[in-house]
N, C-alpha and C positions, 0 to 999 in steps of 0.2 A: 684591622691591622694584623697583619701574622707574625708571627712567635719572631722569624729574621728581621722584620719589618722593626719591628719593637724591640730586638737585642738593636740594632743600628742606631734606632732614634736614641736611645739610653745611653750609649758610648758616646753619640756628637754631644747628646746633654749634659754629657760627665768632664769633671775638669782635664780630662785625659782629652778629650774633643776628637781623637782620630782611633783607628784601628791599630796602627803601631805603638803608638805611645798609650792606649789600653792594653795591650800583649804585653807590654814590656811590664808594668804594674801588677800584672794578675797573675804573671809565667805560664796565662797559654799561650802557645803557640800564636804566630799570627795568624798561618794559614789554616789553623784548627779555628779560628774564630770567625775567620773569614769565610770558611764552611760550611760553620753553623749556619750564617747570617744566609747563606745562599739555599740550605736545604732548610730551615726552619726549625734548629734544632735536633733535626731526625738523628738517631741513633746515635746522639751527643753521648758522648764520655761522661759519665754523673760526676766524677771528682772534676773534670772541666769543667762543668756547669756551673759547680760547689764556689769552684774559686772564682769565675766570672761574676754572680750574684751577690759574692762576699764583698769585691771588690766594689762593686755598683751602687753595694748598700741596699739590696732588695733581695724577695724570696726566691728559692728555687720556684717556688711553685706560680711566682710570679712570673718566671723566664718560661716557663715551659706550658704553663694554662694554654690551653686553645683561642681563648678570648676573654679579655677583662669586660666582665659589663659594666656598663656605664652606669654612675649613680645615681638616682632617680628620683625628683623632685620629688616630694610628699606631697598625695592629691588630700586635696581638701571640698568640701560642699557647701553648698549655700543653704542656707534655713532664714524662713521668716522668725526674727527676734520682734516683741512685744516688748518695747520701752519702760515695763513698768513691774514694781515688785509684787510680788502675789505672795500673803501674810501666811507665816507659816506661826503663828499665833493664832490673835485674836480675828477675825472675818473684816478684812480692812474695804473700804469703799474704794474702786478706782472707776473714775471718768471711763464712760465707754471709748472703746479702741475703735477707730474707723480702721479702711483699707489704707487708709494716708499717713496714719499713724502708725502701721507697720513697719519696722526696717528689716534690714539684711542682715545678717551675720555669721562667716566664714569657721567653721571647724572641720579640722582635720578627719578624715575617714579610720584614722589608725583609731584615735579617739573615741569617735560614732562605734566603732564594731559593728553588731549586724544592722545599726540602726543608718548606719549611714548612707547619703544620699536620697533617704526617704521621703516622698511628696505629704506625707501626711504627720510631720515632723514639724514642730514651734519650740521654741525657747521660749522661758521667761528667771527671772532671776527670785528668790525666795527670801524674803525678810522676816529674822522671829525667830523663837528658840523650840517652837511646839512640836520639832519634827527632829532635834538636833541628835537624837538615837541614832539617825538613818542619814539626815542632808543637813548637815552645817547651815547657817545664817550665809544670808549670801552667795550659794551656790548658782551656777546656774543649771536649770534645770532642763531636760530634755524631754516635752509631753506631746503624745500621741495620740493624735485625736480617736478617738470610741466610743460605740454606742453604749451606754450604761445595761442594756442586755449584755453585751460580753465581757461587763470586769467582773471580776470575781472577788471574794470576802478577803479582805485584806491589801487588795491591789491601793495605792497613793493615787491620788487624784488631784487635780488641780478644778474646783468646783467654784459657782457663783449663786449666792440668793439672792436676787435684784442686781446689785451692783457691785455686792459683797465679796470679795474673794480669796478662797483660804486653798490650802494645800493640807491634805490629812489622809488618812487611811478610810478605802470605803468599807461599810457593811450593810447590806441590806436585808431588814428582816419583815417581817409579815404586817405591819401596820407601821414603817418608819424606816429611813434611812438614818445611817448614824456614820457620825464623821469623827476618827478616832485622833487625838496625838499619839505623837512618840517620840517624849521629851524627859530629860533628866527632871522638870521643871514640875513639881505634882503639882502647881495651882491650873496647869491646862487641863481642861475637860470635855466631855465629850459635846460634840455638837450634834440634837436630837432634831431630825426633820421628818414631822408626821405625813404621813401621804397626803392628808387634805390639803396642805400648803406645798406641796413637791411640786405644783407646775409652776414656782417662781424660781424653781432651782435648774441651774442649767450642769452639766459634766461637762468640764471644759476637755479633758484629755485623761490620762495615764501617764503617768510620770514612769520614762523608763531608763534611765541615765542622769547624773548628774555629776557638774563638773565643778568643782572645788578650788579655789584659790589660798593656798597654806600659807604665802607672804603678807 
């Protein structure tokens, strides 16, 4: 729509509805309005413009823009959501997740930031206070799946020993994995896993977002 196109729609929409009975309201001219509408504004009078927009109830900078853009939906992505909470305590048992037990769940890309729309992106939600430093109870969290060669000392993990699953900070040292809290809570401690027993343990992901509900 151009700049005349859009002074016209705005005067039929105005309780004035025509071009004379807007001139008469505004003390421009008619044919000065009339002018506008035909050359698109061009080398309009600013104190004319001033009082057409005053009148209309909108900005100069609205009459004169080249083009309003349109407002634009918010894109949002899909991620595989895990139905179930992963204990940010004590190492809670949960029932193996088939691909059936899998569902969907919708977050906005403003949200995600650079994580969004990522194929290698799961949700699950976090139950327990052993992490409440960093992720609230009930957060949900946003984990990325990776090889345990690329986290590094301190990275959050969302980890399993058999069927056990906790949420903690990793560290790896020379005879043992160790899985830290970060809880106002001192009776959490650390969780020690010797290498001889490490191939029952799986690294589910990287925790690298999480989204919080305050109500």
């Amino acid at each position: 729509m151009s700049k005349g196109e859009r002074l016209e729609k705005l005067i039929k929409e105005s309780p004035y509805k025509n071009v004379s009975r807007f001139s008469k309201a505004s003390g421009v001219p008619y044919t000065t309005i009339k002018s506008f509408i035909e050359r698109d504004l061009n080398k309009a009078a600013i104190d004319s413009v001033v009082k057409i927009a005053k009148t209309l109830n909108v900005s100069v900078e609205y009459l004169i823009e080249e083009e309003i853009p349109l407002k634009q939906e918010a894109s949002s992505s899909d991620y595989p959501y895990l139905p179930v909470h992963v204990a940010a305590g004590l190492p809670e048992m949960i029932d193996p997740v088939s691909e059936d037990d899998v569902e969907t769940i919708s977050i906005p890309d403003a949200i995600m930031g650079k994580w969004a729309g990522r194929d290698d992106i799961f949700l699950m939600r976090v139950n327990g206070e052993s992490m409440n430093k960093i992720i609230p109870n009930d957060s949900l969290i946003a984990v990325k799946k990776i090889d345990i060669n690329n986290l590094q000392n301190g990275d959050i993990v969302v980890y399993s020993n058999h069927y056990e699953y906790s949420v903690k900070r990793f560290y790896k040292f020379d005879d043992r994995l160790v899985f830290k809290p970060s809880s106002t809570d001192i009776r959490f401690s650390d969780n020690n896993v010797p290498f001889d027993s490490y191939h029952n343990l799986k690294i589910h992901g990287k925790v690298v977002l999480y989204i919080v509900n305050l109500d």
